[in-house]
N, C-alpha and C positions, 0 to 999 in steps of 0.2 A: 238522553234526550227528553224523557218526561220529567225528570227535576228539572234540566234547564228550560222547560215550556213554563212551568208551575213557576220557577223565577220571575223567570219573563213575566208573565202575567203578574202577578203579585207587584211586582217593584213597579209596572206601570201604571194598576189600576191604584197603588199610593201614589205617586208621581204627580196622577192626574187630578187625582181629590185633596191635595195640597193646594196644587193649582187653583182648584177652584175655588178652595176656599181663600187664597190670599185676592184672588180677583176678586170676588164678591164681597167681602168684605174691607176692603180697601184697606191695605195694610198700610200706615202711616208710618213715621218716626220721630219720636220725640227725645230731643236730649233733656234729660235732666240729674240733678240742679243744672240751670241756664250756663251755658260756656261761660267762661271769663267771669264770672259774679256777677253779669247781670240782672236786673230783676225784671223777673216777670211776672202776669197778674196771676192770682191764686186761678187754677183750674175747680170750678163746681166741684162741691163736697157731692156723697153720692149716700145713701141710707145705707145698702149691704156691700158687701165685698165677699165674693167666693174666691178663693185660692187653690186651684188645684197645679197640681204639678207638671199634666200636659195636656194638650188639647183634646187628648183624646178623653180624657177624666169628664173634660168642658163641654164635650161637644153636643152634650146632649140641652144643657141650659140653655148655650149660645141658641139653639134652634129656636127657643121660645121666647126672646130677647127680642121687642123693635129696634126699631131706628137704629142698630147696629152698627160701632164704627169701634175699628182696631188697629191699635199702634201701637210699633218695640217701641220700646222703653228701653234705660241703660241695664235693667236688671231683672224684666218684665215683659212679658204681650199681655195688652191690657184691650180690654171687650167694654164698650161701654154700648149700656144701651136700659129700655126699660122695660120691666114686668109688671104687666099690669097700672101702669103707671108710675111706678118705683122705679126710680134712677136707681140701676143696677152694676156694679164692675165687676167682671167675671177677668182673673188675674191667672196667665201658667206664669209658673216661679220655674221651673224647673226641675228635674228631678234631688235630694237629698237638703236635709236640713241647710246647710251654709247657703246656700241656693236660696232656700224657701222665706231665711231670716233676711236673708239683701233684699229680697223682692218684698215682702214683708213693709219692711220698713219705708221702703222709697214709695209703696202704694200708701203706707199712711201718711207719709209729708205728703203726696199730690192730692189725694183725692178724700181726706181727715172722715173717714168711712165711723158712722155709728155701730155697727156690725161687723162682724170678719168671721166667716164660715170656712174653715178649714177641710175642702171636700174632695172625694176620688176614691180610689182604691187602696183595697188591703187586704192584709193575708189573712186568713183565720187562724187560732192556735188552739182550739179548743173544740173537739166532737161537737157540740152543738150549735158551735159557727160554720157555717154552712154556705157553699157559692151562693153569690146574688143574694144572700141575706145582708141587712142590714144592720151597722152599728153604729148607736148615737155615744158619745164619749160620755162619761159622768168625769174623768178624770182622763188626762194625759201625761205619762213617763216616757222619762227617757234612759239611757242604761246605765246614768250617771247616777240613776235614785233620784233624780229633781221629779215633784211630780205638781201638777197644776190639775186644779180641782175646777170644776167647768160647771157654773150655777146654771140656777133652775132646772124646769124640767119639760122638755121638749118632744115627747114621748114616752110609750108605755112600752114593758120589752111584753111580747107578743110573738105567734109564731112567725118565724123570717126575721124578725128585732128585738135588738138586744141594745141591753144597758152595762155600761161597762167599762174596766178601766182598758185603754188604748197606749199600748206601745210604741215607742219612735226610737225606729232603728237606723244607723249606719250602711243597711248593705240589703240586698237582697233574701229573702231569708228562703230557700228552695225546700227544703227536705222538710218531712215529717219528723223527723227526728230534733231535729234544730226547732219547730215549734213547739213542740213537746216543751222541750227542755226553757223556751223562755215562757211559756204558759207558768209552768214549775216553780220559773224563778222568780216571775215580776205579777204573777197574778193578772195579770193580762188576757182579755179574752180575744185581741184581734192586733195586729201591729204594719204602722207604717211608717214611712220615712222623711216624714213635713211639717206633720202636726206639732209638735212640740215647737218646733221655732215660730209656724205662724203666729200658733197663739199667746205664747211666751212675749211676742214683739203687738200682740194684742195689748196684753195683762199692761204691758210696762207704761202704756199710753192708754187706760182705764175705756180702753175701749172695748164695746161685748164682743161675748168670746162664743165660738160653740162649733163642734166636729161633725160633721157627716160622711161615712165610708159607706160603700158599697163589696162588699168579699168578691174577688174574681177569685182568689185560690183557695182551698180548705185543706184540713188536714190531710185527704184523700188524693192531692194532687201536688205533685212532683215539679216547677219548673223547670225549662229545659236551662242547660249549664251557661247556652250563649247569652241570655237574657240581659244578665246586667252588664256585660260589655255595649250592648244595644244601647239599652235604656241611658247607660253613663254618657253619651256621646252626646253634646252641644245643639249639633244643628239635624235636621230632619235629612239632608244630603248623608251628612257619617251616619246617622241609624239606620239609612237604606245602607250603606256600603259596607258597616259593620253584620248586617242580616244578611245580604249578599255572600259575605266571608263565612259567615255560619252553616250557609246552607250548601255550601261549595267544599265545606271540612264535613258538613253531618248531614246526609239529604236528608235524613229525618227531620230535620228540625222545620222543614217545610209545612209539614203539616202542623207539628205543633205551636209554630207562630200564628197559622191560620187560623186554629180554635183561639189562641190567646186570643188574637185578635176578634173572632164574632162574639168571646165572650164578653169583652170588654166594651164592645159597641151596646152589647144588652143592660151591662150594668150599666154605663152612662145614661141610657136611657130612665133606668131604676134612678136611678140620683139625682134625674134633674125632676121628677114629678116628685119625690119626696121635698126637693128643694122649695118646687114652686109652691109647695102645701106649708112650707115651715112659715117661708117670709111673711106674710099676713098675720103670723101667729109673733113672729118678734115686732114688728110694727107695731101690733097691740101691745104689748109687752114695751115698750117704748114710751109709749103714752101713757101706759096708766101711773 
């Protein structure tokens, strides 16, 4: 009875903060390219674009965002609004590269963005990547050996930040043993699963590039196994019904969704003040 109270709760207080946020922020829907080849008029170009993979990555910028308006898109939820006066698009792509590159792309035909910040979560692979620290990418690989090398310099590594090259993996990476072993391989100090297509579909349209992560896991911590069956599922309906089944085969995993989950509300936090400190520094950067 006390796992299924803990269910209960959990799946309703998500339920109900989905809810709210589709209210409040009026989710729209936009087809694009226009059905039947019609044409329609260019939608406002916008100065940045963040890319994260899910709203929860997002949800801390969205907060600081005005005039807020949000529509699916065909490959996309797309967040328009501004900071500080900067016309801003805050983009989930969804989770895994193929995903990241579609949305990717279809956000640079709509919205021809001067910037594309590749941002959210990732794992640490290295002792001194640490939860809730941060990593600015100096470079981005993937396991293919492709690596793209990410100009200027946007930070200093310092305690909590670090500079470095950034892994783009295929899958969830859980075990310590498994980081170990791509630290080992790829000289990578942190790795996730977007970056390399965001900014790949950056490079190809000479448009700036640059990654910001926040570490929810480090070497010290073990994901639970049901994780990326969660995270793989499409719509926020299957990741409750997928978590549902999780916690119905392991009650344990009850609690450890619940820490994922407060950690990752802290680090979104973390990510969108680092955020709002960058943009004024690429605008500069812009102009001169």
């Amino acid at each position: 009875m006390f796992v299924r109270s803990l269910l209960q709760q959990w799946m309703r207080q998500n339920a109900e903060q989905t809810m709210r946020t589709l209210l409040d922020r009026g989710l729209k829907t936009r087809p694009f390219p226009a059905p039947d080849g019609a044409e329609t008029e260019p939608l406002p170009p916008v100065e940045i674009a963040i890319c994260c993979a899910l709203q929860l990555e997002a949800g801390g910028i969205l907060d600081l965002l005005g005039d807020l308006q949000s529509t699916r898109c065909p490959s996309l939820i797309e967040h328009l609004g501004s900071l500080n006066g900067t016309p801003v698009a805050v983009v989930e792509t969804g989770v895994g590269r193929t995903a990241a590159a579609r949305a990717a792309r279809e956000l640079i035909a709509m919205r021809r963005p001067r910037w594309i910040i590749s941002a959210g979560f990732a794992g640490g692979l290295v002792d001194a990547v640490a939860r809730q620290h941060l990593v600015l990418a100096t470079s981005v690989m993937d396991e293919s050996g492709s690596e793209l090398a990410i100009p200027g310099s946007w930070g200093a590594a310092s305690a909590g930040v670090h500079l470095g090259r950034l892994l783009t993996v295929d899958r969830i990476v859980r075990t310590a043993e498994e980081k170990r072993q791509l630290a080992e391989k790829w000289s990578a100090c942190a790795c996730d699963m977007e970056t390399s297509a965001v900014l790949g579909a950056a490079q190809e349209q000479g448009i700036g590039l640059l990654s910001v992560r926040v570490v929810t896991d480090d070497l010290r911590d073990e994901l639970p196994p049901d994780i990326e069956s969660i995270l793989e599922q499409k719509s926020f309906a299957s990741r409750l019904g997928a978590a549902a089944g999780a916690v119905l085969r392991r009650p344990a995993s009850v609690k450890e969704m619940w820490n994922l989950r407060e950690q990752a509300i802290v680090a979104s936090d973390r990510l969108a003040r680092v955020l709002q400190g960058l943009i004024p520094s690429l605008l500069r950067h812009q102009e001169s």
